[in-house]
VEXKOL-58819 format. One record per residue (C-alpha): residue in one letter; y, z, x; residue number from 1. Coordinates in pm, 1 decimal. Last residue first. Example, Ala and Ser with C-alpha at 12.3 -4.5 7.8 and 13.67 -1.06 7.14 Angstrom:
<recs>
+----+----------+----------+----------+-----+
: aa :       py :       pz :       px :   i :
+----+----------+----------+----------+-----+
:  S :   -106.0 :    714.0 :   1367.0 :   2 :
:  A :   -450.0 :    780.0 :   1230.0 :   1 :
+----+----------+----------+----------+-----+
</recs>
This chain:
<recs>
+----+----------+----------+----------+-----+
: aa :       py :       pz :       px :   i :
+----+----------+----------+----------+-----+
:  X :  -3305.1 :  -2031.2 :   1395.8 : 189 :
:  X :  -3010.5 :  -1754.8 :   1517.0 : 188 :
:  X :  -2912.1 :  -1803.2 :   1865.4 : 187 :
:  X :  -2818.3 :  -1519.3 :   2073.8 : 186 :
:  X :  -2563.0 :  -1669.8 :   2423.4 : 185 :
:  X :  -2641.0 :  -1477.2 :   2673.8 : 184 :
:  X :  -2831.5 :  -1790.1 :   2863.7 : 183 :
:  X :  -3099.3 :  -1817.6 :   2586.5 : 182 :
:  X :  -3096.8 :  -1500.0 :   2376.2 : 181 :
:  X :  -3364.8 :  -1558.8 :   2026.8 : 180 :
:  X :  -3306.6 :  -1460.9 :   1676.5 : 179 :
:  X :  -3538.1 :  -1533.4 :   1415.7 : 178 :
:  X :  -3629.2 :  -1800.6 :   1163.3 : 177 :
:  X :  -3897.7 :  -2076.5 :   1156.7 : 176 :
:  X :  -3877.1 :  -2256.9 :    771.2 : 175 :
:  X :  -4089.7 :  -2252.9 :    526.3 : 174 :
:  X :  -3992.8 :  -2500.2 :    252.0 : 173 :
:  X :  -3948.5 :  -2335.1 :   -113.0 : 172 :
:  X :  -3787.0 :  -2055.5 :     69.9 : 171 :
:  X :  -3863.6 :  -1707.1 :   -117.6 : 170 :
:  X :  -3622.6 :  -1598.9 :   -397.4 : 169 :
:  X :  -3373.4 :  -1345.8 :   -430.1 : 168 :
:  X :  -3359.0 :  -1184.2 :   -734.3 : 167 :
:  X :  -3126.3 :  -1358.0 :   -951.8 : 166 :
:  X :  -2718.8 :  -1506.3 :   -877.0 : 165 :
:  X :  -2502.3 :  -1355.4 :  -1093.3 : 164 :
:  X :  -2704.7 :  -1042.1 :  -1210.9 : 163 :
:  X :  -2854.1 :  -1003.2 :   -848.6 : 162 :
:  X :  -2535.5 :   -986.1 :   -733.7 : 161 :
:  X :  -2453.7 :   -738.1 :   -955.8 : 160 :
:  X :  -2726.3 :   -534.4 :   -853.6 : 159 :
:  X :  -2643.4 :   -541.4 :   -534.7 : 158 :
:  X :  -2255.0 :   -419.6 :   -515.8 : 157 :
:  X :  -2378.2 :   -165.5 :   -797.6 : 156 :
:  X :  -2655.3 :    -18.8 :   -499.6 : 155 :
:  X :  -2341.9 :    -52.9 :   -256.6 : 154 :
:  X :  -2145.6 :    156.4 :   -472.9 : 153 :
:  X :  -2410.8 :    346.7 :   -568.6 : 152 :
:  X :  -2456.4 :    422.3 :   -183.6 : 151 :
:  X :  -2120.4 :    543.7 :   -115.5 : 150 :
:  X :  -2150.7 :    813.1 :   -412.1 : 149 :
:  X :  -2437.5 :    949.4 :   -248.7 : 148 :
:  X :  -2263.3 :    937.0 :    131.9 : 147 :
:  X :  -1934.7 :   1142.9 :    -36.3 : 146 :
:  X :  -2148.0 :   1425.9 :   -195.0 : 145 :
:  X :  -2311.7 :   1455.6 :     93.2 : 144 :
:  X :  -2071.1 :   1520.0 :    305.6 : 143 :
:  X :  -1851.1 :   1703.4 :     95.1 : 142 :
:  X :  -1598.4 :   1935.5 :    273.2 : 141 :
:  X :  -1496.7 :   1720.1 :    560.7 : 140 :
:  X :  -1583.0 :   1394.1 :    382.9 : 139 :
:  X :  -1343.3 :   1476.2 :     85.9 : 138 :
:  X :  -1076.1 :   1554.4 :    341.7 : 137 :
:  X :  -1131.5 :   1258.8 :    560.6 : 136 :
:  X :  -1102.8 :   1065.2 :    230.9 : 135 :
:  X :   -808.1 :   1215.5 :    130.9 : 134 :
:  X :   -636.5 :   1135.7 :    482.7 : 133 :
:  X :   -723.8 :    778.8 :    502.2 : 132 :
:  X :   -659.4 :    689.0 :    111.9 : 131 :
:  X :   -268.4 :    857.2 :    182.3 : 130 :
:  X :   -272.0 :    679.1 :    541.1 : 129 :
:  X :   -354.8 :    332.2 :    357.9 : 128 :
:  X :   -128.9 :    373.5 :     86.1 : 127 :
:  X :    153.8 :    493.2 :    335.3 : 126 :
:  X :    105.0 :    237.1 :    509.3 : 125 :
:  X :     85.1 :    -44.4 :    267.1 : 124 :
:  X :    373.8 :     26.5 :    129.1 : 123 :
:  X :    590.2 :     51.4 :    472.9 : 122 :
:  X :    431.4 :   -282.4 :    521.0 : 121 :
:  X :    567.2 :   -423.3 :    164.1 : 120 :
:  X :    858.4 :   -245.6 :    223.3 : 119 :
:  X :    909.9 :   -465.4 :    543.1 : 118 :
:  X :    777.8 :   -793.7 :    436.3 : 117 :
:  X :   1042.7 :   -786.9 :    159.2 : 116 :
:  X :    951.5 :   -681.3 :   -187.2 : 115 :
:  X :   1002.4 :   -923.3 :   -512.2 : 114 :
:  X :   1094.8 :   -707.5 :   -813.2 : 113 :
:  X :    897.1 :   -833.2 :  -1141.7 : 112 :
:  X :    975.2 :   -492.4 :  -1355.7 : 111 :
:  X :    607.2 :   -419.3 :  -1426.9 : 110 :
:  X :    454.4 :   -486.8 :  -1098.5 : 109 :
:  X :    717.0 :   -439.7 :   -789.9 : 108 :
:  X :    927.5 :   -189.1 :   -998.0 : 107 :
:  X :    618.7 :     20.0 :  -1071.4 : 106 :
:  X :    488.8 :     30.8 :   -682.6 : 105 :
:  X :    842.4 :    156.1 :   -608.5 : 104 :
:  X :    838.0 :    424.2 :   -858.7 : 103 :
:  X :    502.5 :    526.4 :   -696.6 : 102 :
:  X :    624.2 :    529.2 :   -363.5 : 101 :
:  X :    887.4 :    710.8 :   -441.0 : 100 :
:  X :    712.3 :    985.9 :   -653.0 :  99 :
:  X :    444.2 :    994.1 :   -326.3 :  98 :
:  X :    743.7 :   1085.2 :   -106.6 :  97 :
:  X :    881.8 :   1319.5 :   -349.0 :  96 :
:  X :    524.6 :   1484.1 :   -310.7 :  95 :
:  X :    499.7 :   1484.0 :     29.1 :  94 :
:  X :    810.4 :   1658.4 :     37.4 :  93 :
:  X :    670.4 :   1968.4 :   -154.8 :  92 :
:  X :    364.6 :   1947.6 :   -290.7 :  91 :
:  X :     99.0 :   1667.3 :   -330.8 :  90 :
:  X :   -282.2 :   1680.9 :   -373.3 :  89 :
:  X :   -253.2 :   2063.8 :   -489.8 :  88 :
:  X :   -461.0 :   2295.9 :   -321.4 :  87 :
:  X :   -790.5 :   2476.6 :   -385.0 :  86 :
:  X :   -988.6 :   2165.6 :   -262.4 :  85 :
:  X :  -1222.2 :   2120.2 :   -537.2 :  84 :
:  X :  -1001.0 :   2231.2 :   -858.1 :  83 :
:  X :   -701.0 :   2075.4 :   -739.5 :  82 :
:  X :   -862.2 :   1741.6 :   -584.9 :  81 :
:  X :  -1006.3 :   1744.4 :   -965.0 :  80 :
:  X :   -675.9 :   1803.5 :  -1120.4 :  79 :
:  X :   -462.2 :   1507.0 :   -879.8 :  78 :
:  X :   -763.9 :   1266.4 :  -1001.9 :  77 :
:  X :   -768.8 :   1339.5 :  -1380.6 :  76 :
:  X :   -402.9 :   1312.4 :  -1347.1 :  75 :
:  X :   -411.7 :    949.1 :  -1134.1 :  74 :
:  X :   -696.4 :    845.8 :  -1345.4 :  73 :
:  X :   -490.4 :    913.2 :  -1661.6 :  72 :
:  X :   -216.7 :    794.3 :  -1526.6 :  71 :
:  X :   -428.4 :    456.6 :  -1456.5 :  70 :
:  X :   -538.6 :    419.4 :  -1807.3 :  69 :
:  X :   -798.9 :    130.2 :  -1838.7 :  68 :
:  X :  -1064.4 :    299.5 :  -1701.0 :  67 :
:  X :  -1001.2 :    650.5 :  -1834.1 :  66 :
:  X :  -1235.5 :    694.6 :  -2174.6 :  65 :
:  X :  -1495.8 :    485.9 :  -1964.9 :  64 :
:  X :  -1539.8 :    714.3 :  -1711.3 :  63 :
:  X :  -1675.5 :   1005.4 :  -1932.1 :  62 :
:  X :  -1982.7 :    755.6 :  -2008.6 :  61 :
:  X :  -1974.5 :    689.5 :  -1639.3 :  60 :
:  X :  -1984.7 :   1020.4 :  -1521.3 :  59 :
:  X :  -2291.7 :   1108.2 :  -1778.4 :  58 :
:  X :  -2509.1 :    817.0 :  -1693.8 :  57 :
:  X :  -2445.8 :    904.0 :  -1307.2 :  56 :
:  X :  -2525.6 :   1274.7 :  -1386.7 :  55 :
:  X :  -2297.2 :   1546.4 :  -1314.6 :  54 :
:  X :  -2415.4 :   1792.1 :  -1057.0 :  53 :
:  X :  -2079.2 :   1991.6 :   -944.5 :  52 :
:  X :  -2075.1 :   1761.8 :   -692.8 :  51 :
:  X :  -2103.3 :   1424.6 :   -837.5 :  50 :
:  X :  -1809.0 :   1475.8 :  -1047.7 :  49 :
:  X :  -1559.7 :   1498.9 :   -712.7 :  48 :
:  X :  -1768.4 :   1232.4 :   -548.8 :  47 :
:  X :  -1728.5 :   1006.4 :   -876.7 :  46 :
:  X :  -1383.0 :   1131.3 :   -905.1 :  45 :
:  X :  -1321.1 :   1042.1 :   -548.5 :  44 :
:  X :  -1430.6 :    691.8 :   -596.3 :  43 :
:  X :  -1201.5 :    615.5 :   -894.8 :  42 :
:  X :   -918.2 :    736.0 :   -672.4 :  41 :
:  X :  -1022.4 :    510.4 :   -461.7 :  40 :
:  X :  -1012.2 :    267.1 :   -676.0 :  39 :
:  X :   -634.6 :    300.9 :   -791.6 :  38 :
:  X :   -526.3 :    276.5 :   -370.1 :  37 :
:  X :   -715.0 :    -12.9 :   -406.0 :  36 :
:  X :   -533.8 :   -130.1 :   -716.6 :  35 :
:  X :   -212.3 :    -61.3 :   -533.4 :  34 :
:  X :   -304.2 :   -243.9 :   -225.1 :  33 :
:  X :   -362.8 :   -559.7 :   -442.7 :  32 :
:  X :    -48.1 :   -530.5 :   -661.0 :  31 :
:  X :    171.4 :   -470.3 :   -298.5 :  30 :
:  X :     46.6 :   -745.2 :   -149.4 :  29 :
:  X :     46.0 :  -1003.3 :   -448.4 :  28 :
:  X :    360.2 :   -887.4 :   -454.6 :  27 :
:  X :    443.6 :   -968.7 :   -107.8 :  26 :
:  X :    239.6 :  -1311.8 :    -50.9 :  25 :
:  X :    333.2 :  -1418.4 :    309.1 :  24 :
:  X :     46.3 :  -1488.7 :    451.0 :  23 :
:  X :     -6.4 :  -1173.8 :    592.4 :  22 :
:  X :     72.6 :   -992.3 :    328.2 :  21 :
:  X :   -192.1 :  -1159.4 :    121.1 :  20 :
:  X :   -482.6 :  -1057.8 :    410.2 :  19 :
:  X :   -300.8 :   -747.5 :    387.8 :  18 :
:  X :   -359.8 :   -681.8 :     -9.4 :  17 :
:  X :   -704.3 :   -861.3 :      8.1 :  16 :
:  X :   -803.7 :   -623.5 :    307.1 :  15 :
:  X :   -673.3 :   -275.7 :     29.4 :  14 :
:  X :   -902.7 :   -463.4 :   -234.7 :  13 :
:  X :  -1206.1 :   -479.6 :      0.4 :  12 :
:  X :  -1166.5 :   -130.7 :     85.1 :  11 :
:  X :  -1112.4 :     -8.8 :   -279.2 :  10 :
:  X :  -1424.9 :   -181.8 :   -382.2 :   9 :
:  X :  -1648.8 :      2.3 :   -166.4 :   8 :
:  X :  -1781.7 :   -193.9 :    151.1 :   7 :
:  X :  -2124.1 :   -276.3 :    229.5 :   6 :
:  X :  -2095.8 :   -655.6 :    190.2 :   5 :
:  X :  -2340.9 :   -871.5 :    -48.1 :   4 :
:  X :  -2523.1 :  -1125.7 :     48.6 :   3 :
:  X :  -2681.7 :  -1464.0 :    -59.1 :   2 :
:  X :  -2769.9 :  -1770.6 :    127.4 :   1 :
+----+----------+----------+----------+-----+
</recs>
């Protein structure tokens, strides 16, 4: 059996980061969480892009020049909330907040510091309410917009499923299947 889930890729990074913090793994924690938190600005791009009208072909031809340069995702991100919303991302104290999150984030990955469990929650939190709150935003004022860009996520989910594993294919013995309730208890056959 084959499937694929309907999540976007920053949700299913964000549950690796506290499935690993659960178990103990900070850093792996903290890099996984931080890559979601790096995806979904990658998703609000795409909403912010899709929009004003730009075409999937076109987004992802001007994606490439940033997908291996997460300042420049994090500026192209902050400018586009800027432009859309008509307010900065961050300002005032929720910016130095964001700054010290941000330095923390860098000391975890590129400087090889090992976070307790506690930092590594406070991390996740404020990752997790920051993706929360942006996405309520973006839903709030772009309905649409938002739902589209959900569904080529799923649609890319698909597709390269079908890539690894081929279209699906009929069983080669036929075999009874369905759901039936015996006793409230559903039974799948």
């Amino acid at each position: 059996m084959t499937m694929t889930l309907q999540n976007v890729r920053y949700e299913l990074l964000f549950e690796s980061g506290a499935v690993a913090m659960l178990m103990g793994f900070q850093r792996e924690a903290i890099s996984s969480i931080a890559a979601a938190l790096e995806r979904f600005y990658e998703f609000a791009i795409e909403v912010f892009t899709h929009i004003v009208g730009v075409e999937r072909g076109t987004h992802e031809q001007g994606w490439k020049l940033l997908r291996s340069q997460s300042e420049r995702q994090l500026g192209a991100f902050l400018l586009l909330y800027l432009i859309n919303l008509r307010k900065p991302r961050f300002a005032g104290k929720e910016l130095s907040v964001f700054e010290e999150w941000a330095g923390f984030r860098n000391k975890i990955i590129h400087q090889g510091r090992f976070p307790s469990r506690k930092e590594t929650l406070e991390y996740a939190e404020f990752v997790y309410n920051l993706i929360r709150d942006t996405k309520y935003e973006l839903i709030e004022h772009y309905p649409d917009s938002v739902q589209q860009v959900q569904l080529r996520h799923y649609a890319r989910g698909r597709s390269t499923l079908e890539e690894k594993a081929g279209p699906p294919q009929p069983d080669k013995v036929p075999k009874r299947r369905g759901l039936t309730a015996r006793n409230d208890v559903i039974c799948f056959r």
